[in-house]
C-alpha positions as CSV (number, residue, x, y, z in Angstrom):
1,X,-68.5,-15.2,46.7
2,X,-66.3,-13.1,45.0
3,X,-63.5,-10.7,46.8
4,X,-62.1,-7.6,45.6
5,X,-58.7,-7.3,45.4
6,X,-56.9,-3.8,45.6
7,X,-53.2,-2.8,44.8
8,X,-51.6,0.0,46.1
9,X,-52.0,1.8,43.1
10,X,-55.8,0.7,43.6
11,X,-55.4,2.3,47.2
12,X,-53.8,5.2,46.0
13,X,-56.3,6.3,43.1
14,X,-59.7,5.8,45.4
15,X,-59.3,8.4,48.0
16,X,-57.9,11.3,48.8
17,X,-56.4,12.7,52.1
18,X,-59.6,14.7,52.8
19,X,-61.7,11.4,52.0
20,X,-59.4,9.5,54.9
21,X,-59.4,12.4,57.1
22,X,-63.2,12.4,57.7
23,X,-63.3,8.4,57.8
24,X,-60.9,8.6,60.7
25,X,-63.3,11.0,62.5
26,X,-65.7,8.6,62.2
27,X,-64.0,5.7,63.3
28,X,-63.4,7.9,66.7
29,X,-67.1,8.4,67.1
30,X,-67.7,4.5,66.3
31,X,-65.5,3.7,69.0
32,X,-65.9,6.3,71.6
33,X,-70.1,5.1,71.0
34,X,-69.1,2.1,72.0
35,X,-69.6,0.6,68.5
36,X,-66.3,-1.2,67.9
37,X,-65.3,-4.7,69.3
38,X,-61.6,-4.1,69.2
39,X,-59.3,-6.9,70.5
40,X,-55.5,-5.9,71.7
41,X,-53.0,-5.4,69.2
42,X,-51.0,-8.9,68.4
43,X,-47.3,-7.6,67.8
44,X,-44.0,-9.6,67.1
45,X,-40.8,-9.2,66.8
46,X,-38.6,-10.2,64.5
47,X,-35.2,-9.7,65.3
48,X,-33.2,-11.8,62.7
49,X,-35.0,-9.7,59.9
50,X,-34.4,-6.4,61.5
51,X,-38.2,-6.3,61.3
52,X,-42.0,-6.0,63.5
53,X,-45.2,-6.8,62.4
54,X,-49.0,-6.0,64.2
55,X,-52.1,-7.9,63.7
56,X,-54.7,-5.0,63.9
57,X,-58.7,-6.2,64.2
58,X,-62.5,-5.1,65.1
59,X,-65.4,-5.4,63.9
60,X,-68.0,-1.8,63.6
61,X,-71.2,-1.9,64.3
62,X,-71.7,0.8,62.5
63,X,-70.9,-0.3,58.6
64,X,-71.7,-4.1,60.0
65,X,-67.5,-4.7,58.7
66,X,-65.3,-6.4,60.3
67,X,-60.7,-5.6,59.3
68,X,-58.1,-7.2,60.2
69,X,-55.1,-5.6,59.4
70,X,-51.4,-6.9,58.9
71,X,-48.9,-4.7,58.8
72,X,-45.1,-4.2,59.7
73,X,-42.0,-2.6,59.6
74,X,-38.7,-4.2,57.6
75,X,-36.0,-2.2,57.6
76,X,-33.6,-4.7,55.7
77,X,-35.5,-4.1,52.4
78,X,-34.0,-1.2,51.9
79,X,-30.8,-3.6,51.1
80,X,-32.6,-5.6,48.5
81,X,-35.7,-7.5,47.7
82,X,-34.8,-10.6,49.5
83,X,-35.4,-14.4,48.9
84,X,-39.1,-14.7,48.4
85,X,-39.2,-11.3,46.4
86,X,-40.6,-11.6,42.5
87,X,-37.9,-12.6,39.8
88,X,-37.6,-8.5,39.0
89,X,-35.7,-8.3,41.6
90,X,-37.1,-5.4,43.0
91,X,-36.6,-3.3,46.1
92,X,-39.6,-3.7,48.5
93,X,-41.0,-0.8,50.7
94,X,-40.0,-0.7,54.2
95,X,-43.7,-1.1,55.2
96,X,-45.6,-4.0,54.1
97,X,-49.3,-5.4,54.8
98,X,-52.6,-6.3,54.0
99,X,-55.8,-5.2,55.0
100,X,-59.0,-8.1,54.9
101,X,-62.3,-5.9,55.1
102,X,-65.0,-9.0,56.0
103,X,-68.8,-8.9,55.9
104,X,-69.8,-9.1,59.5
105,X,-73.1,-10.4,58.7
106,X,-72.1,-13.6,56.6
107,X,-68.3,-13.7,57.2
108,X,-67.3,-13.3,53.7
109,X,-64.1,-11.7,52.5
110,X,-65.1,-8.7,50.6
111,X,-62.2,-7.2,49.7
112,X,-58.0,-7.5,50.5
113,X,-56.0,-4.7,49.5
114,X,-52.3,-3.5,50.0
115,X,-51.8,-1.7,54.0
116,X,-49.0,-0.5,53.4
117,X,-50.5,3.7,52.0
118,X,-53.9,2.8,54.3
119,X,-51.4,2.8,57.3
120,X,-49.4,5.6,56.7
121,X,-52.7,7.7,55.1
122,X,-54.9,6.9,58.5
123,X,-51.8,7.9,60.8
124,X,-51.2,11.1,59.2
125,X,-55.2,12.0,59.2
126,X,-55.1,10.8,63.5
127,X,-52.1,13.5,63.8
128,X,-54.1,16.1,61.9
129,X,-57.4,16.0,63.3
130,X,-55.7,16.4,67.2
131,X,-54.2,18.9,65.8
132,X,-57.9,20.2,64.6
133,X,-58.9,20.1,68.2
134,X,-55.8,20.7,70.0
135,X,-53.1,23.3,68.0
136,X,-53.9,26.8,68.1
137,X,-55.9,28.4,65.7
138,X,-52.8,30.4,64.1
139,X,-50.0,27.7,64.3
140,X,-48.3,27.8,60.9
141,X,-44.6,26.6,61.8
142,X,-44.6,22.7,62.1
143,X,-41.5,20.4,63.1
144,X,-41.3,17.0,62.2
145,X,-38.4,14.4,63.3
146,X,-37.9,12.1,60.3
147,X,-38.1,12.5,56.5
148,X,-39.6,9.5,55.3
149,X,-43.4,8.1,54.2
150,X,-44.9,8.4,57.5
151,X,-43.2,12.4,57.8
152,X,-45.0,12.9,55.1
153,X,-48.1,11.9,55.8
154,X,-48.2,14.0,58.7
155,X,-46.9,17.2,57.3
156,X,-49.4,16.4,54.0
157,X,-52.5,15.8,56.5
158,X,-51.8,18.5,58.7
159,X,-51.7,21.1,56.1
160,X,-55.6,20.3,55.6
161,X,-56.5,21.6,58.6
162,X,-53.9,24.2,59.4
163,X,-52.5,26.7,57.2
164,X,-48.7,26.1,57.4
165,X,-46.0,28.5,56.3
166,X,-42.8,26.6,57.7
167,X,-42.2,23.1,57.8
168,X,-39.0,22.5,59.9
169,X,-37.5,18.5,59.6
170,X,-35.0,16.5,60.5
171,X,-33.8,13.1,60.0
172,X,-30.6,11.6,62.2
173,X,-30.3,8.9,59.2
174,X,-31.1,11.1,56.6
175,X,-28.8,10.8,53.3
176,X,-28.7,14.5,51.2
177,X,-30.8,12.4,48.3
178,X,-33.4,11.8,51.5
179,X,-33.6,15.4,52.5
180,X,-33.3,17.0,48.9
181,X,-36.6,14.8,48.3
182,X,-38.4,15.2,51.1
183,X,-38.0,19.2,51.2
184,X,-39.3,19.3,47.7
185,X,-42.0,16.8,47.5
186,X,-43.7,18.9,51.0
187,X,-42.9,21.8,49.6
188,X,-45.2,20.8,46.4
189,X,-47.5,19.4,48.1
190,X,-48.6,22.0,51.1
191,X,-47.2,25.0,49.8
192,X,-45.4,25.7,52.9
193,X,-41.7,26.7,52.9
194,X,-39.6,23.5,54.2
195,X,-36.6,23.8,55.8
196,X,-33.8,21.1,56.8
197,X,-32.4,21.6,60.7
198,X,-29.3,19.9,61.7
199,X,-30.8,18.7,65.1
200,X,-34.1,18.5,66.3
201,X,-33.1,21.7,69.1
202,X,-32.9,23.9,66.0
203,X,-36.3,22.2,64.5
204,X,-38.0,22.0,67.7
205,X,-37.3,25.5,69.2
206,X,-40.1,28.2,68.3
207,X,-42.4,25.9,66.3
208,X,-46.0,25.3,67.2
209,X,-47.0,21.4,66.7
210,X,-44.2,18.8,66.7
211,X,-44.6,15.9,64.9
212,X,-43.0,12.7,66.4
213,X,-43.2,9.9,63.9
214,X,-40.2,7.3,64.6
215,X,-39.4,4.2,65.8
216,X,-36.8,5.6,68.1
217,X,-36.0,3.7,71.2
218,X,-34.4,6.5,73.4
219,X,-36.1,10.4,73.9
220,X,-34.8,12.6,71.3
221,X,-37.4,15.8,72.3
222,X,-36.3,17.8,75.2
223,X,-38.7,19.5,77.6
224,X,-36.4,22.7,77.5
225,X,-37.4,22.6,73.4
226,X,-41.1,23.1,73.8
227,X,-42.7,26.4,74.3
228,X,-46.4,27.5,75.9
229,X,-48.9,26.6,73.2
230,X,-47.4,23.7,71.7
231,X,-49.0,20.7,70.1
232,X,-47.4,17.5,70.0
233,X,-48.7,14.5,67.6
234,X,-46.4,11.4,69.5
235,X,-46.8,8.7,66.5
236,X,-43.7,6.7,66.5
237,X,-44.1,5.0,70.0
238,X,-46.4,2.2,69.4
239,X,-44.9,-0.7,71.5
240,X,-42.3,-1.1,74.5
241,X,-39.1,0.2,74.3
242,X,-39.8,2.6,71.8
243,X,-39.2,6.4,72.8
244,X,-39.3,9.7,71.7
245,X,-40.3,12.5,74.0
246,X,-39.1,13.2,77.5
247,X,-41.2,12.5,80.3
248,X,-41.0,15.4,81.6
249,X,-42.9,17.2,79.1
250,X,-46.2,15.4,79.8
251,X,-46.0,17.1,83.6
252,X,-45.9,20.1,81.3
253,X,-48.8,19.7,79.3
254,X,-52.3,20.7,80.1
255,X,-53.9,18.1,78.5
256,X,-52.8,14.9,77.5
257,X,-55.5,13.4,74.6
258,X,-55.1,9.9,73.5
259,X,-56.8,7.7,70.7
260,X,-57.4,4.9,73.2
261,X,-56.2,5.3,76.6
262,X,-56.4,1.4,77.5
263,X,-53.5,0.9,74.1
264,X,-51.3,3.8,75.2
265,X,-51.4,2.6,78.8
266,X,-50.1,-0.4,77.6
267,X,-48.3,0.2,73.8
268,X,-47.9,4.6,73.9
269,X,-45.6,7.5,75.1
270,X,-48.5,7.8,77.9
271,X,-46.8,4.5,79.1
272,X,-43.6,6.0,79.4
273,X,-44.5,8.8,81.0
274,X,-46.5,6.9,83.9
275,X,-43.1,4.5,84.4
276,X,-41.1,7.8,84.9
277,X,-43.7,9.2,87.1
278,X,-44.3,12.3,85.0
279,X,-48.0,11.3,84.7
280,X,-50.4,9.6,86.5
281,X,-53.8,8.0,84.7
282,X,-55.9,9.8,86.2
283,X,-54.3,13.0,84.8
284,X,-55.2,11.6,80.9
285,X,-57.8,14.4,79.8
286,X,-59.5,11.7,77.8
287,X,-59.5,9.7,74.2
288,X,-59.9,12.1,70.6
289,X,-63.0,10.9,69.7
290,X,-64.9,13.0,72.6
291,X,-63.5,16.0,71.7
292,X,-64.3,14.9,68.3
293,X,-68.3,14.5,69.1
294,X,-67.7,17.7,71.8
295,X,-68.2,15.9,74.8
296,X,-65.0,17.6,75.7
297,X,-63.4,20.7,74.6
298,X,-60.2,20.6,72.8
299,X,-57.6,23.9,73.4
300,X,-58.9,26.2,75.8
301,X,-56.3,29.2,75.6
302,X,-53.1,29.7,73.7
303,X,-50.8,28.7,76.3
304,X,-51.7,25.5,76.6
305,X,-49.2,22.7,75.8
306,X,-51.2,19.4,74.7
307,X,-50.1,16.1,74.1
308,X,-52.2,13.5,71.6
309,X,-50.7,10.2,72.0
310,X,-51.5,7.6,69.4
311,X,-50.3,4.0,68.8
312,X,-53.3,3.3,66.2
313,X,-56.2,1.4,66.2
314,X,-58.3,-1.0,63.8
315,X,-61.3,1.1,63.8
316,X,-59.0,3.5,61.8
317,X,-58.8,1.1,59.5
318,X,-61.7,-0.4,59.5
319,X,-63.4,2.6,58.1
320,X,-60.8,3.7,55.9
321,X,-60.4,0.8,54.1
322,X,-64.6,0.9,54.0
323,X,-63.9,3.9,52.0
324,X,-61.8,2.5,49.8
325,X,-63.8,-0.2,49.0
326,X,-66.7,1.5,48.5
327,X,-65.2,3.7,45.3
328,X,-63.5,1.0,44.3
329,X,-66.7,-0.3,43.4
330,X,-68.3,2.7,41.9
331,X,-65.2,3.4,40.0
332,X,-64.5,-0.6,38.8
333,X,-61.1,-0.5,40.6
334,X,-59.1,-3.5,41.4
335,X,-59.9,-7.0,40.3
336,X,-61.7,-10.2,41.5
337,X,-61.3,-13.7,43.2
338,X,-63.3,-16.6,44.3
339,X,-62.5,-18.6,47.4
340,X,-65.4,-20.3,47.4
């Protein structure tokens, strides 16, 4: 049997963020259906490297796929390519993976391709489409709290379903070569005018969806910062210890959406907010994928502040990297190898 194997570049060149988007809507209706055998998350830590890596996995009923996703974060490659890197010497990305997408039928590896752009493209598309179902129908100004890939994604997703004007960011570690980038590559790439803030008060006051997308491990967002009719997309806290929002402002929020309430309990903000006693889980409004097949309704009135809390799921990918594959093959991308 004979598995595909896609690059990054591969990745890159078979879909677009509108392709992604709708896969990610889909994998929400697999798994709300009850189509998706999805075991917990496997994550590590690894301190000595400065570094954590997930095992993500499930198998859809629906394409009759199985994924199983590694992925993590390395922050240290940033300072050089490290002791197993190629002989170029290179610098590696900070995010590094694979994705295996397996025939569920026969068990046979179908395709492996780089994770690294189907992590950050599927978690911009999750932030967008609650913000399809959630933000107001007139929110144009958008703040952000970082400046690197996954900022981007977010900002680059969201622009397809909202028609920005202002794209407010900030980034605590953020170099003037960092900023300078980022400001022009959204800037490019949505249209909208971006603007650098020298704290997340001054990005976070007066705009209408806040993005949260680090790996923070103490609140940065204030309660006092968020106005009626706010969106929040909470991205970056996908494990314990991690946090970005204060508690308090899920007792402010009408509705509190997540992709999978039994991972946020455990993994999300939504976890945070329980342990303070700002939330309880009964108060959880439900998962995006029912407002996504409109078993629930989304926004209500434009004074509503909502919360989507995701940590990420291998549905997402699942379907995603289905995508890939599939024009991949139409398009004779990538390149082949026999196991067996």
């Amino acid at each position: 049997m004979k598995t595909l194997l896609l690059s990054k570049t591969d990745v890159q060149n078979a879909v677009s963020m509108d392709d992604v988007i709708a896969a990610v809507e889909e994998a929400y209706k697999a798994y709300q259906q009850g189509q998706v055998e999805q075991p917990p998350i496997q994550g590590m830590e690894i301190p000595e490297h400065n570094a954590e890596s997930d095992v993500k996995s499930c198998y859809n009923h629906a394409n009759h796929m199985f994924s199983i996703k590694t992925v993590g974060l390395f922050k240290d490659n940033i300072k050089g390519p490290g002791k197993f890197a190629a002989a170029d010497g290179g610098k590696l990305p900070n995010m590094m993976g694979n994705v295996i997408l397996g025939d569920g039928e026969t068990g046979g590896t179908l395709a492996i391709m780089d994770a690294s752009l189907i992590t950050g493209i599927r978690t911009g598309a999750a932030g967008a489409i609650s913000s399809k179902y959630m933000a107001r129908k007139d929110a144009r100004v958008a703040a952000v709290f970082g400046a690197g890939a996954q900022a981007r994604m977010q900002i680059y997703a969201l622009a397809k379903v909202r028609d920005l004007t202002e794209v407010r960011f900030y980034d605590k570690f953020g170099t003037p070569e960092l900023m300078a980038a980022y400001k022009a590559d959204v800037e490019r790439e949505t249209g909208a005018k971006a603007v650098e803030c020298a704290s997340v008060e001054e990005a976070a006051k007066g705009a209408d969806i806040l993005i949260c997308p680090t790996p923070s491990r103490e609140a940065y967002l204030k309660k006092e910062w968020v106005k009626p009719g706010t969106h929040i997309v909470e991205v970056g806290v996908d494990g314990a210890g991690k946090q970005e929002m204060d508690p308090a402002i899920f007792a402010m929020a009408s509705k509190v959406v997540c992709d999978s309430i039994a991972q946020c309990l455990s993994r999300g903000e939504t976890r945070n907010a329980i342990a303070a006693g700002c939330l309880k889980e009964e108060d959880i409004y439900g998962e995006i994928g029912e407002l996504v097949l409109g078993t629930k309704v989304g926004r209500e009135n434009d004074e509503e502040i909502t919360i989507f809390d995701t940590t990420g799921m291998g549905i997402q990918d699942n379907t995603t990297a289905e995508a890939i594959y599939k024009v991949a093959l139409e398009k004779g991308m990538g390149s082949w190898f026999e196991f067996i």
